[in-house]
Biopython code that builds the backbone (N, CA, C, O; Angstrom):
import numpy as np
from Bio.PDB.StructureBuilder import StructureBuilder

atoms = [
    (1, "UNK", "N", (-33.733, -19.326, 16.830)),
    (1, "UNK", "CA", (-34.225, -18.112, 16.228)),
    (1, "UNK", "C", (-33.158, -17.034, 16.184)),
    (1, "UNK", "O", (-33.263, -16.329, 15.180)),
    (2, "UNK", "N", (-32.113, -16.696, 17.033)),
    (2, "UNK", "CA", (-31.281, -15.991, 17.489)),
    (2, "UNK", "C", (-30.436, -16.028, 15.724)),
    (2, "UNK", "O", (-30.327, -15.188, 14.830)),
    (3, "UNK", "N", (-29.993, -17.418, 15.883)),
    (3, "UNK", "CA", (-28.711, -17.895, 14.430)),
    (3, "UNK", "C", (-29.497, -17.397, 13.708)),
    (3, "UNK", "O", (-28.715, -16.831, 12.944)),
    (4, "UNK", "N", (-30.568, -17.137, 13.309)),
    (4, "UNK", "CA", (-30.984, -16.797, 12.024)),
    (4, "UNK", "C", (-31.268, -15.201, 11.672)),
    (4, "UNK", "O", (-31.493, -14.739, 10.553)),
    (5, "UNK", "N", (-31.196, -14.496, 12.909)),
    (5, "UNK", "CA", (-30.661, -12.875, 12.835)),
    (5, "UNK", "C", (-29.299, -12.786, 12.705)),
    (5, "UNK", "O", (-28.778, -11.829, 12.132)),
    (6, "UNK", "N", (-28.715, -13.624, 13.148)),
    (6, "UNK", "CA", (-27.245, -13.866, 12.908)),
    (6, "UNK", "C", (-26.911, -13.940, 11.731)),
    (6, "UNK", "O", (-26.052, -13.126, 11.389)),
    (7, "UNK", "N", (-27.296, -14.654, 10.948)),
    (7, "UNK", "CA", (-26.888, -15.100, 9.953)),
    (7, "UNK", "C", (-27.356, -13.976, 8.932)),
    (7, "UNK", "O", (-26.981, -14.037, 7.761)),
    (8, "UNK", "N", (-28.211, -12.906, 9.396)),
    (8, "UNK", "CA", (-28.791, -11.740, 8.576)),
    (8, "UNK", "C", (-28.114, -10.599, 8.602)),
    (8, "UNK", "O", (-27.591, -9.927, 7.712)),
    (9, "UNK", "N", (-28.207, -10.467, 9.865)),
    (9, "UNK", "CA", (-27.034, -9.333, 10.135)),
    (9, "UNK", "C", (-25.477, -9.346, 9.562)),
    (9, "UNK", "O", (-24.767, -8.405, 9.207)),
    (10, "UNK", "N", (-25.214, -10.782, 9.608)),
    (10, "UNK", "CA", (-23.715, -10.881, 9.248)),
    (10, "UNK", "C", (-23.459, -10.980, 7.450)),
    (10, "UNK", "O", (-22.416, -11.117, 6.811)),
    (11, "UNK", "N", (-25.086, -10.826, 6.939)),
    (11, "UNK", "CA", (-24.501, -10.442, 5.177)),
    (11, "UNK", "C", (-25.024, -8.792, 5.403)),
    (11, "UNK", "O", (-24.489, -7.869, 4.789)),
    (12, "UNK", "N", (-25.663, -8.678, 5.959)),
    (12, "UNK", "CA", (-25.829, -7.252, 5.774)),
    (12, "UNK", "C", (-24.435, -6.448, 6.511)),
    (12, "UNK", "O", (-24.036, -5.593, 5.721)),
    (13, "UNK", "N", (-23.748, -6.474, 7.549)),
    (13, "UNK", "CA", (-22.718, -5.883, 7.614)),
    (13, "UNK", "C", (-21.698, -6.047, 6.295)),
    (13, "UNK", "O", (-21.273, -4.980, 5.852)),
    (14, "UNK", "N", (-21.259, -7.279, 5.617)),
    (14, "UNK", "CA", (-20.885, -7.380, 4.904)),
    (14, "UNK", "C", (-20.770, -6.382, 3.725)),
    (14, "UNK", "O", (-19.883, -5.679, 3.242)),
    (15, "UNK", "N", (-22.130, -6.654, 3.476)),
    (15, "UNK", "CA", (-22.716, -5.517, 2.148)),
    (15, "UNK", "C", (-22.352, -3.723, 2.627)),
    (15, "UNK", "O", (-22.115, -2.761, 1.895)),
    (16, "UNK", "N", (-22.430, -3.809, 4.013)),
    (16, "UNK", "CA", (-21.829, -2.070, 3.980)),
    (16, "UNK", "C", (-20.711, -2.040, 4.558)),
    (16, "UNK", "O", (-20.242, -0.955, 4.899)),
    (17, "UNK", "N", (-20.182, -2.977, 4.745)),
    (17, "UNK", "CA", (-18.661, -3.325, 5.053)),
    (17, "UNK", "C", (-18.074, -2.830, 3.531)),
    (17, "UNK", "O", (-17.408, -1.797, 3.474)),
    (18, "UNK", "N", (-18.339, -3.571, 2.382)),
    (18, "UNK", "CA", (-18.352, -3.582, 0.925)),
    (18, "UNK", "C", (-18.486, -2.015, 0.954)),
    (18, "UNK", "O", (-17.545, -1.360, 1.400)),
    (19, "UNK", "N", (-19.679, -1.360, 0.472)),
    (19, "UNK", "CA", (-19.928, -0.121, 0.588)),
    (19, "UNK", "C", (-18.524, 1.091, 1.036)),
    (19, "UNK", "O", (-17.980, 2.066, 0.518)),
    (20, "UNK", "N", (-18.424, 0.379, 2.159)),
    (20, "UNK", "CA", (-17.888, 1.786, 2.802)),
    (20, "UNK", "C", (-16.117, 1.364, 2.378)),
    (20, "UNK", "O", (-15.255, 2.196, 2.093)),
    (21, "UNK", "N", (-16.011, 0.528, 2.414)),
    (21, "UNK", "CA", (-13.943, 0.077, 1.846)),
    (21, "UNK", "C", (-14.505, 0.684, 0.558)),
    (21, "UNK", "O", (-14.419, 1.887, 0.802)),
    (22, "UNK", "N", (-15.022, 0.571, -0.653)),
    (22, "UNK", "CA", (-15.123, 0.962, -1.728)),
    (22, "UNK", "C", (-15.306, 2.537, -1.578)),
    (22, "UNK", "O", (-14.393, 3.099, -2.182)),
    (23, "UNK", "N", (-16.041, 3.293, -1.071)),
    (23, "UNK", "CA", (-16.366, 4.571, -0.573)),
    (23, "UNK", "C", (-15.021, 4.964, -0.099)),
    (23, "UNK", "O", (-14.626, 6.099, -0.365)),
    (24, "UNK", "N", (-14.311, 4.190, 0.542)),
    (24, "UNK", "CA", (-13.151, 4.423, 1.077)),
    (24, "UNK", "C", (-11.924, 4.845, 0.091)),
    (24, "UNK", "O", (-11.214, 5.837, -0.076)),
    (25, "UNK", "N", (-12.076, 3.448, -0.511)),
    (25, "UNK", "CA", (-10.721, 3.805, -1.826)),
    (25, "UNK", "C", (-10.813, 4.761, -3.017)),
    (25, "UNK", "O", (-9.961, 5.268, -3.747)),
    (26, "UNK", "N", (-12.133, 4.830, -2.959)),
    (26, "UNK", "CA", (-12.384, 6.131, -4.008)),
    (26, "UNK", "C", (-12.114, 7.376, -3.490)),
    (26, "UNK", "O", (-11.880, 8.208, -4.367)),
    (27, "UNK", "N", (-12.062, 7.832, -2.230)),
    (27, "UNK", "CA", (-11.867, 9.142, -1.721)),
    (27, "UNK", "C", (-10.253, 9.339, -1.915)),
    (27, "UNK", "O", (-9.676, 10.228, -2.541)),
    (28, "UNK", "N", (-9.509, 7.849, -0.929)),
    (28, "UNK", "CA", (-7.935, 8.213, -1.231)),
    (28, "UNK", "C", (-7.918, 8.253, -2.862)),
    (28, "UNK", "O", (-8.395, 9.308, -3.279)),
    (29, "UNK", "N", (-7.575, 7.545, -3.672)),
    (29, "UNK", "CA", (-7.607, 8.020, -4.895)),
    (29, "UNK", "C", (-7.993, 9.526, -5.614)),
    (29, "UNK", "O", (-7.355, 10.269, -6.360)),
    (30, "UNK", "N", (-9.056, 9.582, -5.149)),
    (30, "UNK", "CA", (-9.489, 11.185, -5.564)),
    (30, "UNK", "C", (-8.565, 12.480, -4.976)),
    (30, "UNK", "O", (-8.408, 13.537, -5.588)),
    (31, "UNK", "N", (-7.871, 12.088, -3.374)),
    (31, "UNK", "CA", (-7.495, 12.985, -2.372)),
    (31, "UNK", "C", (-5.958, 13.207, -3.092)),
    (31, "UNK", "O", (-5.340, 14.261, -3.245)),
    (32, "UNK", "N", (-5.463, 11.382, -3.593)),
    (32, "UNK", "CA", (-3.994, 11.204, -3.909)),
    (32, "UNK", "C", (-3.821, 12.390, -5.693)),
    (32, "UNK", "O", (-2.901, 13.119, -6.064)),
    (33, "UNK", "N", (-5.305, 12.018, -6.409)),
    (33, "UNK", "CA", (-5.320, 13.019, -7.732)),
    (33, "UNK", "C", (-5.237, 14.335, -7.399)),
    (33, "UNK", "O", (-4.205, 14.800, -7.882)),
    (34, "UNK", "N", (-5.958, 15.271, -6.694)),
    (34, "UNK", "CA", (-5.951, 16.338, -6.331)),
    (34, "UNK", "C", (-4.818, 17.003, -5.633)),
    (34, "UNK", "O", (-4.322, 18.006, -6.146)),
    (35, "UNK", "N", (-4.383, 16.557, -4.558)),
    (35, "UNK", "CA", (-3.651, 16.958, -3.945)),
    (35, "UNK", "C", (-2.247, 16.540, -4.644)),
    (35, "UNK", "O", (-1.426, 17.456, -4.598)),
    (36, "UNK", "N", (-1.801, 15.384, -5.267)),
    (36, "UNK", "CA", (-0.623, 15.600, -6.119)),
    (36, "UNK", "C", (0.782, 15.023, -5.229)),
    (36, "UNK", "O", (1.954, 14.977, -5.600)),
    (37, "UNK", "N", (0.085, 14.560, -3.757)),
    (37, "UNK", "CA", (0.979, 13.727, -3.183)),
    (37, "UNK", "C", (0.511, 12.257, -2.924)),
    (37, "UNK", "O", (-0.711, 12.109, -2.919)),
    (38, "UNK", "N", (1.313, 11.094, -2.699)),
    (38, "UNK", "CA", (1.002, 10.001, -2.406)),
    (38, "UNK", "C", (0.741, 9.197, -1.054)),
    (38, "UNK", "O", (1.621, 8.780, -0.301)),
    (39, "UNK", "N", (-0.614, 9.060, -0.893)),
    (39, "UNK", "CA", (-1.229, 9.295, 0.271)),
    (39, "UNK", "C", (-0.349, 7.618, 1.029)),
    (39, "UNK", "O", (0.044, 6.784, 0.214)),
    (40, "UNK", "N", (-0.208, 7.421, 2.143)),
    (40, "UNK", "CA", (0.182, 5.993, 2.701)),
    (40, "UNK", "C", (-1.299, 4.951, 2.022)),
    (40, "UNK", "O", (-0.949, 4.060, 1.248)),
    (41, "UNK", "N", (-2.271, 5.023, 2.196)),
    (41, "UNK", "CA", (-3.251, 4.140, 1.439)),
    (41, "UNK", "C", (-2.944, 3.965, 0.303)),
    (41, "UNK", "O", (-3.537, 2.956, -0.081)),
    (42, "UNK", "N", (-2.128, 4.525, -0.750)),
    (42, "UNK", "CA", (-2.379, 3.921, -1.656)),
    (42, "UNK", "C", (-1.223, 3.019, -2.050)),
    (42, "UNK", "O", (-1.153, 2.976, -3.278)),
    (43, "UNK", "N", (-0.206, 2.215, -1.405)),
    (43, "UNK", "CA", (0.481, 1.282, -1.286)),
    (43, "UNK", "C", (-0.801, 0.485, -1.086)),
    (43, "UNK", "O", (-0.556, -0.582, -1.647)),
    (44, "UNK", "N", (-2.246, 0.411, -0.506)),
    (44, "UNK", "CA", (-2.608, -1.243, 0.231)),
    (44, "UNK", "C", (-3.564, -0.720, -0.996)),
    (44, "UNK", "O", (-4.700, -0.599, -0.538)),
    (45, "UNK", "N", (-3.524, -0.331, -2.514)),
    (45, "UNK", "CA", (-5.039, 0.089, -2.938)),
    (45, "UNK", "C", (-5.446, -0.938, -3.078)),
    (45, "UNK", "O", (-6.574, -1.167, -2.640)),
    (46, "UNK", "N", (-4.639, -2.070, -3.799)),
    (46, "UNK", "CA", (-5.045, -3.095, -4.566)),
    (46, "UNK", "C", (-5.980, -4.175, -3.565)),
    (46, "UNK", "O", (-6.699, -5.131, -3.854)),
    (47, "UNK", "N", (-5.592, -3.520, -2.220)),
    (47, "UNK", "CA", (-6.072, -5.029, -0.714)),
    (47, "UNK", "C", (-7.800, -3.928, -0.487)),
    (47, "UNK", "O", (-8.833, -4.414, -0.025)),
    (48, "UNK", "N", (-7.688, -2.798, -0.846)),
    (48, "UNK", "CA", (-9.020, -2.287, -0.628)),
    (48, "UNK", "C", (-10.084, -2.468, -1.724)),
    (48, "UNK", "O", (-11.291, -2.314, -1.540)),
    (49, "UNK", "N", (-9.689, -2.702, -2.512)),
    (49, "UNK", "CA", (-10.273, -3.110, -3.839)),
    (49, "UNK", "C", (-10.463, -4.842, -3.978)),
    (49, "UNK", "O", (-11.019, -5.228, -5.006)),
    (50, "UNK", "N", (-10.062, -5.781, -3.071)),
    (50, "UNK", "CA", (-9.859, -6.915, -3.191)),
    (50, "UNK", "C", (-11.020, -7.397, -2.312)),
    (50, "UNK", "O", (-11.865, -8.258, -2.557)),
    (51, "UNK", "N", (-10.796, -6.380, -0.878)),
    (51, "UNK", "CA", (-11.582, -6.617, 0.323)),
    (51, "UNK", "C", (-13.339, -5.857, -0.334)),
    (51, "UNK", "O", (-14.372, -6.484, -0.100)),
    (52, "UNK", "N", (-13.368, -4.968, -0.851)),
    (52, "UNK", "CA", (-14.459, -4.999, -1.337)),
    (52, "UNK", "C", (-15.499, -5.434, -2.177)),
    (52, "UNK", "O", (-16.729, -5.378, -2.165)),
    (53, "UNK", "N", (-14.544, -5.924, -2.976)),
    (53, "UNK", "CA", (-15.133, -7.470, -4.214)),
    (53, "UNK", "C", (-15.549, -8.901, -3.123)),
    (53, "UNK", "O", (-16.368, -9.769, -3.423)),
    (54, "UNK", "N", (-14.818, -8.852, -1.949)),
    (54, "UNK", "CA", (-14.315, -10.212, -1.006)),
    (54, "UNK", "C", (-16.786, -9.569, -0.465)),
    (54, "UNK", "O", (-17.930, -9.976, -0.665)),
    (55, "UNK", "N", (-16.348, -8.909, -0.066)),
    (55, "UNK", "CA", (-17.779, -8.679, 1.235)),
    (55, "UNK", "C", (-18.641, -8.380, 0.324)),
    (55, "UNK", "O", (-19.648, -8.979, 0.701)),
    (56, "UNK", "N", (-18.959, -7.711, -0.860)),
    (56, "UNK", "CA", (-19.529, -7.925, -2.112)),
    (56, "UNK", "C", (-20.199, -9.313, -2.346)),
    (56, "UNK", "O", (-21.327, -9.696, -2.038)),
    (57, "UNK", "N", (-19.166, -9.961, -2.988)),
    (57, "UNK", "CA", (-19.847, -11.627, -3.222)),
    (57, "UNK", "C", (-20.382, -11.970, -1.938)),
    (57, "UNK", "O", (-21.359, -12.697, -2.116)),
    (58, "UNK", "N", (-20.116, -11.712, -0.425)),
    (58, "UNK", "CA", (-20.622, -12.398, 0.472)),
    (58, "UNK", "C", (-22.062, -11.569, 0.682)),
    (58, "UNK", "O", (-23.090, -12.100, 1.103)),
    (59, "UNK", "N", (-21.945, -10.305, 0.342)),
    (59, "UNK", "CA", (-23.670, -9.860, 0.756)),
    (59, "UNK", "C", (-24.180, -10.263, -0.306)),
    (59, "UNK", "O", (-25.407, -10.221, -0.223)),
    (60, "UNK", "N", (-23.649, -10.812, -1.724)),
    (60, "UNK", "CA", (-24.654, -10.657, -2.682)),
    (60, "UNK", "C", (-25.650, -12.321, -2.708)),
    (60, "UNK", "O", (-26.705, -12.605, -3.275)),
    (61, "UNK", "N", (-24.823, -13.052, -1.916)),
    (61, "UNK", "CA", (-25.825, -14.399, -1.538)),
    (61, "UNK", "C", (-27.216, -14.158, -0.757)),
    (61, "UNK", "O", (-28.156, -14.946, -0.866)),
    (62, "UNK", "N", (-27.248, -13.312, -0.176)),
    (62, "UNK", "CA", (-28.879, -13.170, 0.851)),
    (62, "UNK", "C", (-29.320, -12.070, -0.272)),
    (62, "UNK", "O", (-28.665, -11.334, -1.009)),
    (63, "UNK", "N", (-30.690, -12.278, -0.083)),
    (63, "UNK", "CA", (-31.826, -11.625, -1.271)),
    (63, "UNK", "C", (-31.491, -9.765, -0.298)),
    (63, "UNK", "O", (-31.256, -8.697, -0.862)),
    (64, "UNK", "N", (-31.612, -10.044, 1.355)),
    (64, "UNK", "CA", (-31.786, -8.454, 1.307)),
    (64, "UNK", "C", (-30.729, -7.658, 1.324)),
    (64, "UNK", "O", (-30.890, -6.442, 1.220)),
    (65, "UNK", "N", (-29.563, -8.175, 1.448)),
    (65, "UNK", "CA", (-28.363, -7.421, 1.019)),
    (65, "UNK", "C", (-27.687, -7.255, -0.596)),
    (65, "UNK", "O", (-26.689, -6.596, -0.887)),
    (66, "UNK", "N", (-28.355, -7.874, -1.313)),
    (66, "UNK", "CA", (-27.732, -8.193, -2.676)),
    (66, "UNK", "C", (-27.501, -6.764, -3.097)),
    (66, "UNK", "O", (-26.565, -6.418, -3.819)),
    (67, "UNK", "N", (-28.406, -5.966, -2.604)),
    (67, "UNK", "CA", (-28.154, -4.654, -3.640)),
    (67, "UNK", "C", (-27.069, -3.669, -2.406)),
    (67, "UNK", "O", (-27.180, -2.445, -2.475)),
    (68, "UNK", "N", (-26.389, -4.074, -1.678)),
    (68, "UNK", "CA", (-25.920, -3.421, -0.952)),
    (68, "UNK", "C", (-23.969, -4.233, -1.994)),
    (68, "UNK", "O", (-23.092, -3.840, -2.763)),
    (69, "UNK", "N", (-24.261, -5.130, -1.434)),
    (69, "UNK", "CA", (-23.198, -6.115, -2.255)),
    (69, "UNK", "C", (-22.844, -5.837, -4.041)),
    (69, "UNK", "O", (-21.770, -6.213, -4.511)),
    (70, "UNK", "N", (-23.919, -5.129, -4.912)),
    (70, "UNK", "CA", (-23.891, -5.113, -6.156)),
    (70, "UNK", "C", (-23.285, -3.642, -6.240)),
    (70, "UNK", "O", (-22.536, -3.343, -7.170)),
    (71, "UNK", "N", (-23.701, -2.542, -5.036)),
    (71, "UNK", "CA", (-23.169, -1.947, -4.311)),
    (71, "UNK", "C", (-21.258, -1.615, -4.407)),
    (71, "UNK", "O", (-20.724, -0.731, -5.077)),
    (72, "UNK", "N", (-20.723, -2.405, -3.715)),
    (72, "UNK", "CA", (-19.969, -2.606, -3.851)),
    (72, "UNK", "C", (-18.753, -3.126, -4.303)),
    (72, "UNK", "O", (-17.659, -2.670, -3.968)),
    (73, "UNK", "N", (-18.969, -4.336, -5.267)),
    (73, "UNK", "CA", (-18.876, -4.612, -6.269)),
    (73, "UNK", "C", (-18.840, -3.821, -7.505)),
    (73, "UNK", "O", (-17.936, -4.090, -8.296)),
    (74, "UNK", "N", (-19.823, -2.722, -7.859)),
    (74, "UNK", "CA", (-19.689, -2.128, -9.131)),
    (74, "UNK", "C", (-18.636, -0.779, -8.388)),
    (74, "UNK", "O", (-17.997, -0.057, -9.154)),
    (75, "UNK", "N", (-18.568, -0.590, -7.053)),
    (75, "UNK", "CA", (-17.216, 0.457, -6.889)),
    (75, "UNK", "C", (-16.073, 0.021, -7.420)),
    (75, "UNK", "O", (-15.451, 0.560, -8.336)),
    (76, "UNK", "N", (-15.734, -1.174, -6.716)),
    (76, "UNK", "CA", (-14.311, -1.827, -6.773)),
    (76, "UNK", "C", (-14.234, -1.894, -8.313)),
    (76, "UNK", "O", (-13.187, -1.606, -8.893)),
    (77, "UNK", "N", (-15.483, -2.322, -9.053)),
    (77, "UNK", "CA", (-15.004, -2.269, -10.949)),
    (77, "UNK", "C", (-14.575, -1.496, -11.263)),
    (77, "UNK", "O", (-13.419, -1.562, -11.680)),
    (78, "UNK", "N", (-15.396, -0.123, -11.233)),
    (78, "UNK", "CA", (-14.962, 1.287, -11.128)),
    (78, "UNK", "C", (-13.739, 1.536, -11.272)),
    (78, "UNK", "O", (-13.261, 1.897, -12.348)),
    (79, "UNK", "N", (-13.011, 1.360, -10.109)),
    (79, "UNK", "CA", (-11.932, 1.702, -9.569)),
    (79, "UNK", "C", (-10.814, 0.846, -10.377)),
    (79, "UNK", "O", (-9.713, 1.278, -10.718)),
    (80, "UNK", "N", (-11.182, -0.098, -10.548)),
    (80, "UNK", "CA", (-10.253, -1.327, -11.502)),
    (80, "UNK", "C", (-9.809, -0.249, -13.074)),
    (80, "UNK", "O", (-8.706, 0.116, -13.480)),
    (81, "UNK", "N", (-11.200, -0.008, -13.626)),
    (81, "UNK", "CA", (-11.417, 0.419, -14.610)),
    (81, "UNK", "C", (-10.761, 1.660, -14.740)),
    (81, "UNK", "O", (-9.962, 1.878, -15.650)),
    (82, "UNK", "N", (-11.191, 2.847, -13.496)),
    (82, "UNK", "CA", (-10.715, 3.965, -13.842)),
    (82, "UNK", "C", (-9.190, 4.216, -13.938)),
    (82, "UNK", "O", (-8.572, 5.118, -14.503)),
    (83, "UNK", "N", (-8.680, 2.928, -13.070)),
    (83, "UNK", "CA", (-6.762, 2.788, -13.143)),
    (83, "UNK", "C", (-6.261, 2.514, -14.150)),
    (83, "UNK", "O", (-5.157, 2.931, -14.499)),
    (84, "UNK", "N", (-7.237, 1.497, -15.031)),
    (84, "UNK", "CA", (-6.341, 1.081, -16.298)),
    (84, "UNK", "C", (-6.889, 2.026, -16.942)),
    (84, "UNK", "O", (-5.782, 2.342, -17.379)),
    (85, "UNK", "N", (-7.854, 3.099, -17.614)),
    (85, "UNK", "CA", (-7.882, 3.970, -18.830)),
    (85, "UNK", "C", (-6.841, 5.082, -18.019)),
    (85, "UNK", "O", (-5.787, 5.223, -18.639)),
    (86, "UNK", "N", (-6.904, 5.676, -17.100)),
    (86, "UNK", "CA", (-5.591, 6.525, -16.534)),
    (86, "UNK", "C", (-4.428, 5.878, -16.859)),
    (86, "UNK", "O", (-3.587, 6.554, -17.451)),
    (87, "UNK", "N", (-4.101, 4.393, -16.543)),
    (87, "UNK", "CA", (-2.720, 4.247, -17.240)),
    (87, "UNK", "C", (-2.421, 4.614, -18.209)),
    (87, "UNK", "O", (-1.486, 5.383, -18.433)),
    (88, "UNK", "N", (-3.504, 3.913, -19.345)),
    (88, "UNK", "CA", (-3.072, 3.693, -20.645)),
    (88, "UNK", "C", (-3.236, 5.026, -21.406)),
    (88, "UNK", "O", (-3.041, 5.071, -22.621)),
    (89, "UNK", "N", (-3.600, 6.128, -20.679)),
    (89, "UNK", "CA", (-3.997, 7.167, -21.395)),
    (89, "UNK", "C", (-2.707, 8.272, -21.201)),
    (89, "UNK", "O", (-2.367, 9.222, -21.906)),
    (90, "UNK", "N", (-2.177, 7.761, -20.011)),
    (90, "UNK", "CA", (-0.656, 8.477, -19.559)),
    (90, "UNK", "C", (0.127, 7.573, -20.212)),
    (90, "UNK", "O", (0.988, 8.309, -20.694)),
    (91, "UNK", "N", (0.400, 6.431, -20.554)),
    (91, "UNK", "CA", (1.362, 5.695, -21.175)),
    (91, "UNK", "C", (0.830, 6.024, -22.614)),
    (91, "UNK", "O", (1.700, 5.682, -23.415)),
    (92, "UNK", "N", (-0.449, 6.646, -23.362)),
    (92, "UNK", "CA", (-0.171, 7.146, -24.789)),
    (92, "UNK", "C", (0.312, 8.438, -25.036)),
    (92, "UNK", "O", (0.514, 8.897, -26.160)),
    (93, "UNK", "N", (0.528, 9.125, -23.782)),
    (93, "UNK", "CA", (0.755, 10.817, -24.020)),
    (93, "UNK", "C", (2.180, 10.552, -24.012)),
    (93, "UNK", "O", (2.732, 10.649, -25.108)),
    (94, "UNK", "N", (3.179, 10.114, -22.620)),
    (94, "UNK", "CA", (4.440, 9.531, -22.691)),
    (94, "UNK", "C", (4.322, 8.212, -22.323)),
    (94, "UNK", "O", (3.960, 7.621, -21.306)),
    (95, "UNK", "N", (4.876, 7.783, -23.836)),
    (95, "UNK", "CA", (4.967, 5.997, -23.583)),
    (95, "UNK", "C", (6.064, 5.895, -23.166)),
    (95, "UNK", "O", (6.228, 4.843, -22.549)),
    (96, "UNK", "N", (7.554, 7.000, -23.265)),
    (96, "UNK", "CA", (8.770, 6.344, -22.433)),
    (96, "UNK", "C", (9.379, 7.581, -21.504)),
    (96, "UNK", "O", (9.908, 8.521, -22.098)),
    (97, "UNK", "N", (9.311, 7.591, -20.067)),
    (97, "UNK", "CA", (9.299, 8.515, -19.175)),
    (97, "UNK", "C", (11.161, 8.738, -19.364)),
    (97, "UNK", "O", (11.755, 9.576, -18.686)),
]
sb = StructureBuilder()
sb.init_structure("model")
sb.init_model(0)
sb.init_chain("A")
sb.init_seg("    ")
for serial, (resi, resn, name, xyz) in enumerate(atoms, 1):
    if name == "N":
        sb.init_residue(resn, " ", resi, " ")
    sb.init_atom(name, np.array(xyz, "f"), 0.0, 1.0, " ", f" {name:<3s}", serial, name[0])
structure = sb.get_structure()
């Protein structure tokens, strides 16, 4: 009986494991836009964005974490997304620095 709280608990940490790295990389990002310096996090962005897609798919297998996991998952897209229209929108203003 024990393994099988086990096995509950360990997608639900997952899913706000997910949550909070995604919660996470969106703040440095936001902190690194505003403030106009380059924070040490954002050398590992791409491993916080990786690790949150990673615990994502793993909460999104159990029915009561799925929405914690979909959760996190649609951050890390986010974040995918909001890097490439910021590129490409600074590479159409100056395409050669």
């Amino acid at each position: 009986m024990e393994l099988g709280t086990l096995k509950i608990r360990i997608f639900q940490w997952a899913g706000w494991l997910s949550v909070i790295v995604g919660l996470f990389a969106l703040a440095m990002l936001n902190i690194s836009l505003l403030s106009g310096y380059d924070t040490p996090f954002n050398d590992r962005f791409s491993l916080f964005i990786v690790l949150s897609i990673l615990f994502g798919t793993l909460a999104f297998f159990r029915r009561t974490s799925r929405t914690l996991g979909l959760w996190g998952i649609a951050l890390a897209i986010f974040l995918i997304l909001f890097m490439g229209v910021m590129f490409f929108l600074g590479w159409a203003i100056v395409p050669f620095p």
